[in-house]
C-alpha positions as CSV (number, residue, x, y, z in Angstrom):
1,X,100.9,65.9,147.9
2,X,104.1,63.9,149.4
3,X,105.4,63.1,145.9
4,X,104.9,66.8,145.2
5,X,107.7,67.3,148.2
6,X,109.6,64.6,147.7
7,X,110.2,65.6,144.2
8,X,111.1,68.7,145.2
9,X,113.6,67.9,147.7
10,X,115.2,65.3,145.2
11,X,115.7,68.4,143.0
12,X,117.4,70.8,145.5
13,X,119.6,67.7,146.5
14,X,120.4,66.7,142.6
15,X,121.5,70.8,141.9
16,X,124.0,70.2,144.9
17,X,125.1,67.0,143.1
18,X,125.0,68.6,139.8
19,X,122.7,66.8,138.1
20,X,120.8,69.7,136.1
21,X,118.9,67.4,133.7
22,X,117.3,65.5,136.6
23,X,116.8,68.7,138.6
24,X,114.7,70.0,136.2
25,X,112.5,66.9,135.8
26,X,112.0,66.7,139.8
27,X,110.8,70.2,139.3
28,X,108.8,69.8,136.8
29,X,106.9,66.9,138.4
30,X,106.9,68.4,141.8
31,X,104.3,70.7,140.3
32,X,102.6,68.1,138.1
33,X,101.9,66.0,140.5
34,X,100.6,68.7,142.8
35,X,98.1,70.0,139.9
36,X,97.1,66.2,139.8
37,X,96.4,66.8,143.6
38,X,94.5,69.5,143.1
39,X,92.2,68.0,140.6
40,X,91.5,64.9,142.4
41,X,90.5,66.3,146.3
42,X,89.7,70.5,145.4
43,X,87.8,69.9,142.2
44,X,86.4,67.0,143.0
45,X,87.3,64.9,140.0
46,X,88.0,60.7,139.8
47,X,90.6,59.4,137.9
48,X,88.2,58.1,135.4
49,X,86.9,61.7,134.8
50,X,90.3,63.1,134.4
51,X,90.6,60.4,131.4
52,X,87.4,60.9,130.3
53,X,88.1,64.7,129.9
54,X,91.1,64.4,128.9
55,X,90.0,62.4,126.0
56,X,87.5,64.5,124.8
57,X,90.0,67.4,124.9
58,X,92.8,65.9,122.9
59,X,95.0,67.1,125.2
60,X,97.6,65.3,126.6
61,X,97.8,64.3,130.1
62,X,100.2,67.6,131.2
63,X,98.4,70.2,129.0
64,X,94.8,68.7,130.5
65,X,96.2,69.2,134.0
66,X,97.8,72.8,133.0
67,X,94.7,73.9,131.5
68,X,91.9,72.3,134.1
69,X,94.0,73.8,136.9
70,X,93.9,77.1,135.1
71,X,90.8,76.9,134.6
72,X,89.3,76.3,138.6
73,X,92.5,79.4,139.4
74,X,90.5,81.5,137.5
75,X,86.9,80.1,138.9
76,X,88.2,80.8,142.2
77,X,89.4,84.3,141.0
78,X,93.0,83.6,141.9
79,X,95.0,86.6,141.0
80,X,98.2,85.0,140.2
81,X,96.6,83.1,137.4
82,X,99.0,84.5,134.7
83,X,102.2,84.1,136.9
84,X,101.1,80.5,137.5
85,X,100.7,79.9,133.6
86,X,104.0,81.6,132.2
87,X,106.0,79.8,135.3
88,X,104.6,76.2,134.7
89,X,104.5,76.5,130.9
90,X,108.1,78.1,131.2
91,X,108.7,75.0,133.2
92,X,107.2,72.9,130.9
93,X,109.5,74.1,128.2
94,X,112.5,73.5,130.3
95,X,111.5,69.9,131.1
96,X,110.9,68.7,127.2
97,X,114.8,70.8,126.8
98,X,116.5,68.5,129.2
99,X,114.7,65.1,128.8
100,X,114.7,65.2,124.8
101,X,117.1,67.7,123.3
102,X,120.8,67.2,123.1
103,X,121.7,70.8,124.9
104,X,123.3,71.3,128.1
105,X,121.4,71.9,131.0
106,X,123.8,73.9,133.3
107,X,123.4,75.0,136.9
108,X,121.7,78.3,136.0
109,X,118.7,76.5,134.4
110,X,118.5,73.8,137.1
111,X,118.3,76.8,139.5
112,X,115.7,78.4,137.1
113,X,113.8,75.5,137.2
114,X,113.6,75.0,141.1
115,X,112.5,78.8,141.6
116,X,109.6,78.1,138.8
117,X,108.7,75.0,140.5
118,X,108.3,77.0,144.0
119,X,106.6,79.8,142.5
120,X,104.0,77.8,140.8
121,X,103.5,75.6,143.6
122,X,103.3,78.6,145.9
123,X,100.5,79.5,143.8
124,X,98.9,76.0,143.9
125,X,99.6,75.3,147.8
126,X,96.9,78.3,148.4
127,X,93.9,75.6,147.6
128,X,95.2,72.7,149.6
């Protein structure tokens, strides 16, 4: 859960610096890596399981971890499910924009990114 924080942190420092691209992808991965969390010590799943069903999915690793962690919201009868889907795939979308399109990325969109980022981890932090 630490690299969830520390990315974050390194996102709220890299908007002061002005460094939108990055701020989105510390973002981005600030709630990746706390869905990856979640897998491994609330649903109980290995590493090797998470490939295994990943796999068999043919979903890559980000889409797995967005859908599984959907998936146990909605076992658990969180009522935020939606939100937590439109903000992380929103976020998603975002991400692929600043790491592989040739657009600018301006503050307003690294702002937009940190606010998704805390409202889907908000979401997430409830199961921890």
């Amino acid at each position: 859960m630490n690299k969830s924080d520390f990315n974050l942190e390194s996102a709220n420092i890299l908007q002061k610096q002005s460094k939108y691209c990055s701020v989105v992808h510390c973002a981005y991965y600030s709630s990746i890596q706390l869905m990856k969390y979640i897998l491994l010590y609330k649903a109980n799943k290995t590493d090797a399981i998470i490939i295994q069903e990943r796999d068999v999915s043919g979903e890559g690793s980000h889409e797995y971890m967005i859908s599984t962690v959907s998936k146990f919201l909605r076992e658990k009868k969180h009522p935020e499910v939606v939100t937590f889907l439109k903000g992380i795939n929103d976020l998603k979308k975002m991400r692929v924009k600043a790491d592989y399109e040739e657009i600018q990325i301006d503050d307003t969109i690294g702002r937009n990114s940190i606010l998704l980022s805390e409202q889907s981890n908000k979401i997430l932090k409830k199961y921890i």
